[in-house]
C-alpha positions in Angstrom: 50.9 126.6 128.7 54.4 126.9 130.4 54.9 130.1 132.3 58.9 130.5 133.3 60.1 133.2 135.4 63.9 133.1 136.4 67.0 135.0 136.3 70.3 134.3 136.9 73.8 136.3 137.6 76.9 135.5 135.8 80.1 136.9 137.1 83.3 136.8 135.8 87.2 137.8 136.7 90.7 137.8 135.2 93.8 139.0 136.6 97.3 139.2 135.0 100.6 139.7 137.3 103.6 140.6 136.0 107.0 139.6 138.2 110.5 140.3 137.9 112.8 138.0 135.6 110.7 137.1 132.9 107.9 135.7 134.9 104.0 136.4 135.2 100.7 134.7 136.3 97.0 134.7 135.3 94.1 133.6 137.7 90.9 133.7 136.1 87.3 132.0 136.7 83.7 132.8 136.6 80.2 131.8 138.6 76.8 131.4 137.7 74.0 131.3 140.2 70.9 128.9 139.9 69.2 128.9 136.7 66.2 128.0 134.2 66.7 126.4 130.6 63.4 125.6 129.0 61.9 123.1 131.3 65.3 122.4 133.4 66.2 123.9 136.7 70.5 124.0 136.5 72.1 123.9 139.7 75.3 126.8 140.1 78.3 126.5 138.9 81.7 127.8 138.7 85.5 127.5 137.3 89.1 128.6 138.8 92.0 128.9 136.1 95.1 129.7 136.5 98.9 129.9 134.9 102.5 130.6 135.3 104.8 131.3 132.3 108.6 132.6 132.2 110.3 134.4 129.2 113.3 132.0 128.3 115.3 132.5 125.5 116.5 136.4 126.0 113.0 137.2 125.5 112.4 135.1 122.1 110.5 132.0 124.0 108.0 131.6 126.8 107.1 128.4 129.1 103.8 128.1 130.8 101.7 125.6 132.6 98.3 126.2 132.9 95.4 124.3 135.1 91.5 125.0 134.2 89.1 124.1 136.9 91.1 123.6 139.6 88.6 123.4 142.3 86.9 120.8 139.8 83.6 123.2 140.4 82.6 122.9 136.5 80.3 120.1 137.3 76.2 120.8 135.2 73.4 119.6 137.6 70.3 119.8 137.3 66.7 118.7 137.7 63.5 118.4 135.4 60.4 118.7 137.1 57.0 119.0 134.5 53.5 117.4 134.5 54.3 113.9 135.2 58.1 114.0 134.6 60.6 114.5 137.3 64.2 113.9 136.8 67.6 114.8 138.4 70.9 115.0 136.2 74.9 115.6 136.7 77.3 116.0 133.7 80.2 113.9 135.0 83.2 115.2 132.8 87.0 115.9 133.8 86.9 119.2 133.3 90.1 119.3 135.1 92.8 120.0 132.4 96.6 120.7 133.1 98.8 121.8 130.1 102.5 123.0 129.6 103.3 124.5 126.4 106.0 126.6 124.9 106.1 129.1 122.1 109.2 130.9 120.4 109.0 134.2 118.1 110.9 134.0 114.8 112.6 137.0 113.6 112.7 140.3 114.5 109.8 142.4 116.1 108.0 144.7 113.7 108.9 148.7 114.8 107.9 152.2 113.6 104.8 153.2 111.7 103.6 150.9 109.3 101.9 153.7 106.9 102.5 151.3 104.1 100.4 148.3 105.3 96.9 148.0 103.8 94.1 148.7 105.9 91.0 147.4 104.0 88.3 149.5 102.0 87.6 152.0 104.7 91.3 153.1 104.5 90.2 153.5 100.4 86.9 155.4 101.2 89.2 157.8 103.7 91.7 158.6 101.1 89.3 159.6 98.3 87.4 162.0 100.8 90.8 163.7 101.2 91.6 164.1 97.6 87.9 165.5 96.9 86.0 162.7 95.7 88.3 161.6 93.1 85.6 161.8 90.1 
């Protein structure tokens, strides 16, 4: 019989900025302590993100480069120790990734109510309370 005890503390952040001229940034990341899976003890890890993006276009398009893990911190290690079997183990990925992408609306954004658009079968069940049960 295996008795485990262990806890562990995930935190986690965003942030959004907002700058002048079309611009804004977005740092993000989380950490998680030491922890127990099963039989394996996983070391702590953690991940910084972050972006930039700029509204281009008049407002219809937006640039932004993104990096995730840039302190390259998203590394799973680890260690199996049970009965007669005692192991250590590192996940060696690049989980360094650096993107640039770009995105344009088409067409006008949607303004005013939008009383006409169907909201699904509780919209329905609303509308025949109103009206008395409809029977």
């Amino acid at each position: 019989m295996i008795h485990v005890n262990a806890s562990n503390i995930l935190f986690s952040v965003n942030n959004q900025f907002k700058f002048n001229k079309g611009w804004s940034a977005e740092l993000s990341g989380f950490y998680r302590s030491k922890g127990v899976e099963g039989q394996i003890e996983i070391h702590p890890l953690g991940q910084m993100s972050g972006g930039v993006s700029k509204q281009v276009m008049k407002g219809q398009g937006n640039v932004r480069f993104n990096v995730r893990d840039i302190l390259y911190t998203n590394r799973v290690k680890g260690q199996i120790n049970f009965q007669s079997t005692q192991a250590t183990f590192e996940n060696k990925r690049d989980s360094r990734v650096a993107s640039i992408s770009f995105t344009y609306r088409f067409g006008k954004p949607i303004k005013g109510p939008q009383n006409n658009r169907k909201k699904g079968g509780a919209d329905d069940e609303q509308n025949r309370v109103k009206v008395g049960g409809g029977n």
